[in-house]
C-alpha positions as CSV (number, residue, x, y, z in Angstrom):
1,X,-0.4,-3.5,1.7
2,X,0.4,-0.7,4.1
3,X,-1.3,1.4,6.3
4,X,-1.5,0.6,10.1
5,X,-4.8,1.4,12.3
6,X,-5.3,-0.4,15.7
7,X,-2.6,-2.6,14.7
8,X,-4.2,-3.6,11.5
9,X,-2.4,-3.4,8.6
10,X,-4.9,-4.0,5.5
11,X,-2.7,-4.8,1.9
12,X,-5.1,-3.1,-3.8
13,X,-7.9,-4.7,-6.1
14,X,-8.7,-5.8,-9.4
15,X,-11.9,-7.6,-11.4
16,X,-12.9,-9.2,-14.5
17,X,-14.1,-8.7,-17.9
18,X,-16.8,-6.0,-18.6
19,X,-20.3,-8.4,-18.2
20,X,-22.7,-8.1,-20.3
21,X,-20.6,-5.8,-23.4
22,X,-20.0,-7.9,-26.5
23,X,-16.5,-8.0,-28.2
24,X,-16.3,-5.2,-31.4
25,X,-14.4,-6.8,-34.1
26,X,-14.9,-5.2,-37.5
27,X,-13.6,-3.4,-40.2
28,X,-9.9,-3.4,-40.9
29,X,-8.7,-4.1,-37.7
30,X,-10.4,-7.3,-37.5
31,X,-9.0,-8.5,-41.1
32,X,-5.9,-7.7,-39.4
33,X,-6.0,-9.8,-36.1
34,X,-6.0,-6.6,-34.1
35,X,-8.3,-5.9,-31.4
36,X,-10.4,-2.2,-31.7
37,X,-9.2,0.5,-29.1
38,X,-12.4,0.2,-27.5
39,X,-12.6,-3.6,-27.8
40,X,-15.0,-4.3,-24.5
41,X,-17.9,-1.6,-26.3
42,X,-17.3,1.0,-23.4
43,X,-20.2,3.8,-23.8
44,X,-19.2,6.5,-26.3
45,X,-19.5,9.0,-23.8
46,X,-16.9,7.4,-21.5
47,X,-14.9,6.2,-24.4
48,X,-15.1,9.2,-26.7
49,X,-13.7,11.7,-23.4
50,X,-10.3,13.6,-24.2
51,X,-7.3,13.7,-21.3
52,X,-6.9,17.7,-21.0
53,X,-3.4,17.6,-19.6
54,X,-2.0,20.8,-18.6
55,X,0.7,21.3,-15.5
56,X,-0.8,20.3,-11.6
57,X,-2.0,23.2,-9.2
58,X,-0.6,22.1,-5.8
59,X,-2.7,22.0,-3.8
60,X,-5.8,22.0,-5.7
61,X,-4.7,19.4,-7.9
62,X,-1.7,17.5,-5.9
63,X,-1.4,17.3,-2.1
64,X,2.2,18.6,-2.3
65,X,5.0,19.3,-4.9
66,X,7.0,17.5,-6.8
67,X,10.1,16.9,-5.8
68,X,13.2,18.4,-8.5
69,X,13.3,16.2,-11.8
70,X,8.9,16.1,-11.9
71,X,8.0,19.6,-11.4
72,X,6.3,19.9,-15.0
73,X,4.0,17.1,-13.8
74,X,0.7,17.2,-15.4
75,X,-2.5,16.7,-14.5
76,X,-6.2,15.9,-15.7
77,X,-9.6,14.7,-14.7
78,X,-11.5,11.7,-16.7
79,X,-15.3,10.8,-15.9
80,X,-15.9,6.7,-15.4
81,X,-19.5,5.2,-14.3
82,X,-20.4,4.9,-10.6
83,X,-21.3,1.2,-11.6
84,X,-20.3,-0.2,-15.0
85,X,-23.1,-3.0,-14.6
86,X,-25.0,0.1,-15.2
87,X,-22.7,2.1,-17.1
88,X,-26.0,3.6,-18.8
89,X,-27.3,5.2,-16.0
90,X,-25.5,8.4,-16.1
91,X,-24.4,8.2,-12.9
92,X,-20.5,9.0,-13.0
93,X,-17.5,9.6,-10.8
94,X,-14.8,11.9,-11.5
95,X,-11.1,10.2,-11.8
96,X,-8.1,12.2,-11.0
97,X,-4.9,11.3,-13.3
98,X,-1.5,12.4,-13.7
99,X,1.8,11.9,-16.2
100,X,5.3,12.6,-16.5
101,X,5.9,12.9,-19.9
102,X,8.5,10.6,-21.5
103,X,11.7,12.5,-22.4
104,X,11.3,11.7,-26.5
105,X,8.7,10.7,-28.3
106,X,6.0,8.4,-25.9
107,X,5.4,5.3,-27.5
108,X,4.2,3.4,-24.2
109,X,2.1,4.3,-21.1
110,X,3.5,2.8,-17.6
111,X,0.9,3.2,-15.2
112,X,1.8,3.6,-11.8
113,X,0.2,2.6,-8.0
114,X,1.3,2.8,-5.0
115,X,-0.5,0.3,-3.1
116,X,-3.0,0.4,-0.1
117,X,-5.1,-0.6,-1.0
118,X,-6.7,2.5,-2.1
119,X,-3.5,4.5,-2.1
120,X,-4.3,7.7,-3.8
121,X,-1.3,7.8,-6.7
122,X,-1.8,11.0,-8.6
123,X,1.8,12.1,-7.6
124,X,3.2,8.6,-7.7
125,X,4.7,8.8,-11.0
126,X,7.8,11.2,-9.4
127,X,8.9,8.7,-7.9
128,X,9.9,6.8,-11.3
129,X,11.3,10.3,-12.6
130,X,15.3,9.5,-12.2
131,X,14.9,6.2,-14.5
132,X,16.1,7.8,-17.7
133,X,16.2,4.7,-19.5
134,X,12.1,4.0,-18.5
135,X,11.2,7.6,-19.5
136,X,13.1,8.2,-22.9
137,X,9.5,6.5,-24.7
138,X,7.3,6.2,-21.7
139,X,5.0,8.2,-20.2
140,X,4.5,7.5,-16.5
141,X,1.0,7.7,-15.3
142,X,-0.5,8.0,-11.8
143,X,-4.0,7.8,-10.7
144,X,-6.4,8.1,-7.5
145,X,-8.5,5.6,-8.1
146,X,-12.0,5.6,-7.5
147,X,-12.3,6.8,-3.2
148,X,-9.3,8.5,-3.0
149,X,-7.6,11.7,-3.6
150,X,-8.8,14.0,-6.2
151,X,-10.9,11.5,-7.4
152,X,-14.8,11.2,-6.3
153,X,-13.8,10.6,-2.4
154,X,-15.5,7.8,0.0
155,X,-15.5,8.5,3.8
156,X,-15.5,7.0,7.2
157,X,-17.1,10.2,9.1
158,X,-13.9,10.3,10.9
159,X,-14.5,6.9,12.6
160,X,-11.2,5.1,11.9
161,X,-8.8,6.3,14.5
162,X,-11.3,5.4,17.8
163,X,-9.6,3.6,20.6
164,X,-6.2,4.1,19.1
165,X,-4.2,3.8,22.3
166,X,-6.0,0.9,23.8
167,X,-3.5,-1.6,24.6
168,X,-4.5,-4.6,22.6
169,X,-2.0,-6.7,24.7
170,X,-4.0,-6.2,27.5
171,X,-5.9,-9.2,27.3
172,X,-8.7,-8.3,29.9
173,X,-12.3,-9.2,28.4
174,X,-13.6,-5.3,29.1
175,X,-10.1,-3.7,27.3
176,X,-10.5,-6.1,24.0
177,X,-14.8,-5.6,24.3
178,X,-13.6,-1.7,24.0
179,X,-11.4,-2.5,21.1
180,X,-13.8,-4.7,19.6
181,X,-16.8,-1.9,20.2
182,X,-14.4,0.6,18.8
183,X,-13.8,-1.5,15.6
184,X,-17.6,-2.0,15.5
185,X,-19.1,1.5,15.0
186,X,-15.8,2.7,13.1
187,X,-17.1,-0.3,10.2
188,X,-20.6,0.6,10.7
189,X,-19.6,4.6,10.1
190,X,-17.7,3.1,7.6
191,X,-21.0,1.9,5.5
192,X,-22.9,4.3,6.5
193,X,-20.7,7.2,5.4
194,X,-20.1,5.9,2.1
195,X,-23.6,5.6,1.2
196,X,-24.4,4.1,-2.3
197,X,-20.7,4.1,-3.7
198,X,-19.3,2.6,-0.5
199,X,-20.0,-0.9,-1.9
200,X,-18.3,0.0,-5.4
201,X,-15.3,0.7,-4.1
202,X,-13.5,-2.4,-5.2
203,X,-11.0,-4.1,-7.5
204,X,-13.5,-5.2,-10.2
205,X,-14.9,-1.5,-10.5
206,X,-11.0,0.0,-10.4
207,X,-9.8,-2.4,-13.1
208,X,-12.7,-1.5,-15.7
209,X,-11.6,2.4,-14.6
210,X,-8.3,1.3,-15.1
211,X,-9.2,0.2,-19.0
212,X,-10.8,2.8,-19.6
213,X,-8.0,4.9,-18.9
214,X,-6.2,2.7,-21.5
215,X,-8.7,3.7,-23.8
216,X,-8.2,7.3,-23.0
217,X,-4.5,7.2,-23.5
218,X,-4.6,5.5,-26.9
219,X,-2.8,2.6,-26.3
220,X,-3.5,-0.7,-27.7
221,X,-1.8,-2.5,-23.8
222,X,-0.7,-0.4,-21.3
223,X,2.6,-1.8,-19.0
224,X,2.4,-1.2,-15.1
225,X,4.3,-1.2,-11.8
226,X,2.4,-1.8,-9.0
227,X,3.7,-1.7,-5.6
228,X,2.5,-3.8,-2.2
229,X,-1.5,-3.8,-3.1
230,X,-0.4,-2.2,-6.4
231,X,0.2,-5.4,-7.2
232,X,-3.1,-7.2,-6.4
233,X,-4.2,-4.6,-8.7
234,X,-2.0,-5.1,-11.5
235,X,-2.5,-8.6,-11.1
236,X,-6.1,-8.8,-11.2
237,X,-6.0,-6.3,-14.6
238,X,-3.7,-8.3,-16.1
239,X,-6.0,-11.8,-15.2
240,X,-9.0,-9.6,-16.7
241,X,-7.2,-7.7,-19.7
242,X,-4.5,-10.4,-20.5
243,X,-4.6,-9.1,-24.2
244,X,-3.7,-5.3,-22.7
245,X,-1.5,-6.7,-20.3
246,X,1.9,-5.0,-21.7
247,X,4.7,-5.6,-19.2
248,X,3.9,-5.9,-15.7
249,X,6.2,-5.3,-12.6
250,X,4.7,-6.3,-9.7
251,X,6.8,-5.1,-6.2
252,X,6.7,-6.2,-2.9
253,X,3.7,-8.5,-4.0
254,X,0.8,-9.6,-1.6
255,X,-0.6,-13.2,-2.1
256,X,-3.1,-12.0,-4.8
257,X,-4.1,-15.5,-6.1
258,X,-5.9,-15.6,-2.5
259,X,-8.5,-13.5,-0.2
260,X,-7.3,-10.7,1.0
261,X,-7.5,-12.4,4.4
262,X,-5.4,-15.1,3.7
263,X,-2.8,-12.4,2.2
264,X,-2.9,-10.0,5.2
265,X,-2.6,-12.9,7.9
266,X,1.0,-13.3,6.8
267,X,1.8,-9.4,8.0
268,X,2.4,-10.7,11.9
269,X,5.2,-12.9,10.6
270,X,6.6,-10.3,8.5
271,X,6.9,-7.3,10.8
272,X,7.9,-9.4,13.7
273,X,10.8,-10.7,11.5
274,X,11.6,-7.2,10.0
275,X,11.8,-6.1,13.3
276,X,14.0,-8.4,15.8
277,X,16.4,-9.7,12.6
278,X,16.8,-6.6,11.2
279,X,16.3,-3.7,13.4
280,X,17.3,-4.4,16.5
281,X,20.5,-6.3,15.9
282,X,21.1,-3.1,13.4
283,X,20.2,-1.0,16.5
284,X,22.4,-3.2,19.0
285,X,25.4,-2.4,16.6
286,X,25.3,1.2,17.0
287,X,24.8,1.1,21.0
288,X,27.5,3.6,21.3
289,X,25.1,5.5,19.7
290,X,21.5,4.8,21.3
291,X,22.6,2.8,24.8
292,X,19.7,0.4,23.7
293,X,21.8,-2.9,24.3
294,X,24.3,-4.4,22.3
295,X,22.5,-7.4,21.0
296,X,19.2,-7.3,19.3
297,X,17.5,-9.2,22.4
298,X,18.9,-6.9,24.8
299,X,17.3,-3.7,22.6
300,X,14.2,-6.0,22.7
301,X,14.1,-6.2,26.3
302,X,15.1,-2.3,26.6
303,X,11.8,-1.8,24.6
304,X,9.8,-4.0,26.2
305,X,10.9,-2.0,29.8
306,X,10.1,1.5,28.0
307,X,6.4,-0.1,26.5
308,X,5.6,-1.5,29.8
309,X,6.1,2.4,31.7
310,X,3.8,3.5,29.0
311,X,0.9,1.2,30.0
312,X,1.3,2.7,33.2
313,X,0.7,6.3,31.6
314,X,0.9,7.3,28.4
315,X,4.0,10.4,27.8
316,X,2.0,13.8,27.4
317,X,3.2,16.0,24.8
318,X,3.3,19.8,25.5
319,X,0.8,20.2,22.7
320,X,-1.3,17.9,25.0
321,X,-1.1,14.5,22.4
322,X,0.2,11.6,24.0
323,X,2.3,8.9,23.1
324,X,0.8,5.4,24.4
325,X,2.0,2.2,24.0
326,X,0.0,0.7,21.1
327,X,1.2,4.1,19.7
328,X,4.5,3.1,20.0
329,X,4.1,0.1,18.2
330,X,2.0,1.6,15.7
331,X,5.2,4.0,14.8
332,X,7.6,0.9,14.8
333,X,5.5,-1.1,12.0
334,X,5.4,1.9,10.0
335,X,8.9,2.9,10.5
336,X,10.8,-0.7,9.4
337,X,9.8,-0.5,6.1
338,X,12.6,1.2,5.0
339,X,15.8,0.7,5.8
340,X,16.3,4.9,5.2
341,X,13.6,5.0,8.3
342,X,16.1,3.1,10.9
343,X,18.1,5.9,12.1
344,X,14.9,8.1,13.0
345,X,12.8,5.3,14.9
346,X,16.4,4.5,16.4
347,X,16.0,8.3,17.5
348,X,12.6,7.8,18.2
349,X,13.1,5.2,21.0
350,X,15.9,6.9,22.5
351,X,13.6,9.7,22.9
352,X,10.6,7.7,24.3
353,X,12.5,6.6,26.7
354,X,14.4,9.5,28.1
355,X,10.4,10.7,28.8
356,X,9.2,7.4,30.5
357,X,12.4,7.8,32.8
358,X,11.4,9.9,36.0
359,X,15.6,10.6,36.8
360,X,15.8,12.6,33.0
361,X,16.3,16.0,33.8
362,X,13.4,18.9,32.6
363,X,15.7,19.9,29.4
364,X,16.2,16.5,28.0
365,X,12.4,15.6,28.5
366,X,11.7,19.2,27.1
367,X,14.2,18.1,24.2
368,X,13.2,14.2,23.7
369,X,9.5,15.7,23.3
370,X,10.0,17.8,20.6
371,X,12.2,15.4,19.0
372,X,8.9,12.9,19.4
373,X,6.7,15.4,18.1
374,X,8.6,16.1,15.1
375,X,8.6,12.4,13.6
376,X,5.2,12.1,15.0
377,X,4.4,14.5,12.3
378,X,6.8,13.9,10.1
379,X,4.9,10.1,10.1
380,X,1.7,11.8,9.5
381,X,2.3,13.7,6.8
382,X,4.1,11.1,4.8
383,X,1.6,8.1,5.1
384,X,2.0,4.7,6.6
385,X,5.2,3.6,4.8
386,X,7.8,5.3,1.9
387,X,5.2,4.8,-0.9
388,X,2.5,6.5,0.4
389,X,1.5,10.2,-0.1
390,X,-1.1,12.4,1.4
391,X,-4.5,12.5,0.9
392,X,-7.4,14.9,1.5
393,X,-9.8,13.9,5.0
394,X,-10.1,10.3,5.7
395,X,-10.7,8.9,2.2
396,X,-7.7,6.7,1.9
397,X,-8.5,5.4,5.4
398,X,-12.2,4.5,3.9
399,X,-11.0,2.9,0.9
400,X,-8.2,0.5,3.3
401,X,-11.1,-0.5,5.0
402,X,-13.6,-0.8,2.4
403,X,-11.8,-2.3,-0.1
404,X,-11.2,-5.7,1.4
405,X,-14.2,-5.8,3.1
406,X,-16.3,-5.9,-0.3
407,X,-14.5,-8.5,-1.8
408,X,-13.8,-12.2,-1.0
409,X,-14.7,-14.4,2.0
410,X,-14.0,-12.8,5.3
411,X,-14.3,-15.4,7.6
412,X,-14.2,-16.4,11.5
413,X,-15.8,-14.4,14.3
414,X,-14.5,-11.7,16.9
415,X,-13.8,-14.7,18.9
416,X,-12.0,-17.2,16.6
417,X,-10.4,-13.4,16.1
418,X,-9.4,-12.9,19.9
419,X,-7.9,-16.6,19.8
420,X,-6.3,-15.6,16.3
421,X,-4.5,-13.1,18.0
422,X,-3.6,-14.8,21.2
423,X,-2.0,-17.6,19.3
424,X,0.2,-15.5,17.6
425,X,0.9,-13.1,21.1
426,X,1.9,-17.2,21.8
427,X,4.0,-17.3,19.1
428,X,6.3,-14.5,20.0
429,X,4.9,-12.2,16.9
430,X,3.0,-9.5,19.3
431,X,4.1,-6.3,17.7
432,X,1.1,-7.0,15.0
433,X,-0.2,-10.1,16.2
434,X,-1.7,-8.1,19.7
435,X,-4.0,-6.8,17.5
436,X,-4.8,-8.7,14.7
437,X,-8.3,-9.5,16.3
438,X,-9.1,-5.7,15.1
439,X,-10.9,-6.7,12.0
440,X,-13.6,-4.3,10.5
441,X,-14.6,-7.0,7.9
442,X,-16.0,-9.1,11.0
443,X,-18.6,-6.1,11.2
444,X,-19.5,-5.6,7.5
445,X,-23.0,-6.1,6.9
446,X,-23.1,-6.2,2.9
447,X,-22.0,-9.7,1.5
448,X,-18.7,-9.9,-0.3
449,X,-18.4,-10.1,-4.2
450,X,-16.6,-13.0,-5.1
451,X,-13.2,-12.8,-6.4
452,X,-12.2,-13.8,-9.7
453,X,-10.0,-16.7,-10.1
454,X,-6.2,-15.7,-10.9
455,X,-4.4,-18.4,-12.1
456,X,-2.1,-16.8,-14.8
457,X,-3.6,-18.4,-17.7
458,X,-3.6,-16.7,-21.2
459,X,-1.6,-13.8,-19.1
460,X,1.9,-12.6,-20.8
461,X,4.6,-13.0,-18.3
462,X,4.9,-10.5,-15.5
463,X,7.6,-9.9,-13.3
464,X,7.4,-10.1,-9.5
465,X,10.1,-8.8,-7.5
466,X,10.3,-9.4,-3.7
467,X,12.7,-8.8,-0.5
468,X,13.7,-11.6,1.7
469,X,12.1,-9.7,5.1
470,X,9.7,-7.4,3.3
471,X,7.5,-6.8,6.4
472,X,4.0,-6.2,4.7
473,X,4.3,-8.4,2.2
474,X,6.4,-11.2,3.2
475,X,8.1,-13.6,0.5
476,X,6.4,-16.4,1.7
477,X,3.4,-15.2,0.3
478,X,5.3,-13.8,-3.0
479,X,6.2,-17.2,-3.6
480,X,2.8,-18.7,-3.0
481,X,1.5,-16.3,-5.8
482,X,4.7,-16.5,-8.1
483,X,4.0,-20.5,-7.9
484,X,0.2,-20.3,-8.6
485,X,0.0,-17.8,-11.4
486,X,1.3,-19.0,-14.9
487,X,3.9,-17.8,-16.5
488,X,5.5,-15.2,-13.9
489,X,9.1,-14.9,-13.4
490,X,10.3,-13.7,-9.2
491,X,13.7,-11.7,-8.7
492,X,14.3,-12.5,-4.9
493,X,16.0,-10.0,-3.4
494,X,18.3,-11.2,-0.8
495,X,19.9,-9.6,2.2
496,X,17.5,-6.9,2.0
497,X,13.8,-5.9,3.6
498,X,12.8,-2.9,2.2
499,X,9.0,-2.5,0.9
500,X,9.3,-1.3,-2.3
501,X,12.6,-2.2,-4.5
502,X,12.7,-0.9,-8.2
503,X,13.8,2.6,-8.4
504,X,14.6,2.4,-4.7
505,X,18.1,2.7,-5.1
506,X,19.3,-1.0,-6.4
507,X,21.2,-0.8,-9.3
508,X,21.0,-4.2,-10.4
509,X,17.6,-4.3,-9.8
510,X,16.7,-1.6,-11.6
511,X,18.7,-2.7,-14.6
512,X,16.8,-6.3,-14.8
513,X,13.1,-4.9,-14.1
514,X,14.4,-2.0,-17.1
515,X,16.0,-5.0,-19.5
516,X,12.0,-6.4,-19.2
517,X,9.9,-2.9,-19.1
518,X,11.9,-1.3,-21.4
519,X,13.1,-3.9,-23.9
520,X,10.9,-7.1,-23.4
521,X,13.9,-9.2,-21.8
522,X,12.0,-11.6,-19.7
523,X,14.2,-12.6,-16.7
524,X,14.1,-16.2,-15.5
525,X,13.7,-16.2,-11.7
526,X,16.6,-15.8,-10.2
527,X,18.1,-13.5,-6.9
528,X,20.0,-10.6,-6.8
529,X,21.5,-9.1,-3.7
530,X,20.2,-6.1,-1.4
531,X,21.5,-2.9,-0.3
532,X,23.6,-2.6,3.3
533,X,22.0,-1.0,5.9
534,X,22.5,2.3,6.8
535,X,24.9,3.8,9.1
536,X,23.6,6.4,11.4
537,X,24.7,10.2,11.8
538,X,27.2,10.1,14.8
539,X,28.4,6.8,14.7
């Protein structure tokens, strides 16, 4: 679950068994108890394609480089049906796919995604390429799925983005109409932009893509690690595949045995928490530093002062962009979910505030702006939050939208939403709760598909693992998945809040999610401690 717009953050998507294709099981393999390749009956011409890796173009084929230790990343392009209730109809989309070859012989596929949902993850394998002990016999795979990326793209017309900097904590009927007009036509542009594939960009579509790519890759299951919506995704694979479930890791989870609704609702919570016991006290402790206050309240209220100026008038740029204050909480949010982001939005508010002071000389408003500037676009191009990556025009945006909106209930109204949002303003949880009446689903007109149940059974085990303050997906929702879906194992990471743990720099985390990848071990739940904060440049 990642990306931020209006104050909505919006966590990725799976589906069920192909409907209506009858199980193969002849010949040897079915003397032998083994399942066929293609065991679902996908269309020979789908089934019958060949992955013609060969090394990425940048930027034709990825949005940037790798980074050192994935530069011979390869790439290649596999065609899947626009609809595979009609997979007949030769209609197809084009998926984009990536690997980092294992460094032996490959006898295993981990596929790879970022999250989103709708993340485009064609470049996501890199960063799984310093786990030696992962990549001696696995290839690591990446994929935009369907919408995103390289692959066939969905769009919004540019829609998402309007209203931006109106303060949802102004609470004035004509302020949240505007937000809630805003909303409206972005949705509307939404469904009208997307035309006839807009309604099949969902989990159940993505997860038959997803097996197909199996297919393609010749193995018999395919293991995964999923991150945020990644693992709504893996889970719902895993619920409709259990027999090609390998072993899946599932981090930073979302509440995937639930609507995406009920999932997202526990963001406010999260953020808020991430925010005022984390941040700020971290920020308080460094006031030599930043002269914020040297408790976390006191930075609070220093915040609150430098957010209340900007309601008077948002900061001007000398490029002419502004900085507003739902801007400024719209940096936060995406700025605390990673520990390795504290120093900068520390810098960030320092800066913000030196240009909402009117004693700050001309040179250290000239100097605080392009400080501003420079991690405005520094935000930009790296996404909402550590594991995201660029994408081409406003498909990702589209999919985060789209996705949740086409699956599941979506219930309430935009006024039960306004109250929604005052309760939690009430609550003390403003930074997302403000605007969590900013819900594009309210305006969608086609009716949800329902989700599939997920419940675990007949699933081999899969691994969650989970920080204490994760701020998009908090624990408490972790757990309430964990406990519903048979046969899953947790590894609660403690003292920590970053969104995103394996191969983020714990050691023993990355050695008990590598003892089950790699070798099979399966871990009983159990917690493992965090990594310390950071300490900034100058202190």
């Amino acid at each position: 679950m990642t990306r931020l717009r209006y104050a909505v953050v919006i966590p990725a998507i799976a589906g069920t068994l192909l409907a209506g294709f009858t199980p193969a099981f002849a010949g040897q393999d079915a003397a032998a108890g083994k399942q066929p390749l293609n065991s679902t009956n996908i269309p020979p011409q789908y089934a019958n394609q060949t992955l013609s890796w060969h090394k990425c173009a940048v930027p034709d084929e990825l949005p940037t480089a790798p980074p050192a230790g994935a530069e011979d990343m390869e790439c290649a392009t596999y065609k899947t049906p626009r609809n595979w209730y009609q997979a007949n109809a030769q209609i197809d989309l084009t998926i984009a796919v990536s690997r980092l070859k294992a460094t032996k012989d490959a006898t295993a596929s981990v596929v790879t995604n970022p999250g989103g949902p709708g993340a485009p993850g064609r470049n996501f394998p890199a960063r799984l390429r310093n786990q030696p002990k992962l990549r001696e016999h696995q290839e690591i795979v990446g994929f935009d799925p369907r919408g995103t990326g390289k692959s066939t793209n969905i769009t919004c017309g540019g829609a998402i983005g309007t209203g931006s900097d109106l303060d949802p904590r102004d609470r004035s009927k004509q302020n949240l109409n505007l937000i809630l007009q805003a909303t409206k036509y972005a949705a509307l542009s939404c469904q009208q932009k997307s035309g006839e594939l807009g309604p099949l960009i969902n989990t159940d579509q993505t997860v038959k893509d997803i097996d197909l790519l199996r297919v393609l890759l010749g193995r018999d299951k395919i293991n995964w690690v999923g991150y945020s919506a990644g693992t709504w995704m893996g889970a719902h694979y895993a619920q409709a595949y259990p027999t090609r479930t390998g072993r899946f890791v599932l981090d930073s989870s979302t509440e995937f045995t639930t609507t995406w609704q009920k999932s997202f609702d526990w963001q406010p919570l999260g953020f808020e928490r991430r925010w005022r016991q984390d941040f700020l006290p971290w920020m308080a402790k460094y006031d030599k530093l930043y002269h914020f206050g040297t408790t976390g309240e006191a930075a609070r209220q220093t915040y609150e002062q430098v957010r209340y100026a900007l309601t008077q008038g948002a900061v001007t740029l000398p490029d002419g962009s502004t900085v507003s204050a739902n801007g400024l909480d719209s940096f936060i949010a995406s700025s605390i979910y990673s520990k390795r982001s504290f120093p900068g939005l520390a810098d960030y508010l320092v800066s913000v505030r030196t240009l909402t002071q009117g004693t700050a000389s001309a040179q250290a408003k000239t100097s605080a702006a392009q400080k501003v500037k420079a991690a405005d676009k520094s935000t930009e191009t790296s996404g909402a939050q550590p594991l995201m990556v660029p994408t081409d025009g406003d498909a990702y945006d589209a999919s985060f939208w789209t996705i949740p909106c086409n699956e599941g209930p979506w219930t309430g109204s935009t006024q039960s939403a306004i109250k929604q949002s005052q309760k939690l303003i009430d609550q003390q949880l403003p930074l997302l709760g403000a605007g969590w009446f900013i819900q594009p689903c309210l305006f969608w007109k086609k009716p949800p598909a329902p989700l599939p149940v997920l419940n675990g059974k007949g699933v081999p085990p899969v691994l969650i693992v989970e920080s204490e303050h994760d701020p998009a997906t908090p624990i408490e929702g972790a757990r309430r998945a964990h406990k519903a879906f048979e046969n899953s194992r947790m590894l609660t990471i403690t003292g920590e809040g970053d969104h995103g743990i394996y191969a983020g720099g714990n050691a023993g985390v990355d050695k008990v999610v590598e003892a089950y990848l790699v070798d099979g071990v399966v871990p009983n739940d159990q917690s493992l401690p965090g990594v310390a904060l950071p300490v900034p440049p100058g202190a």
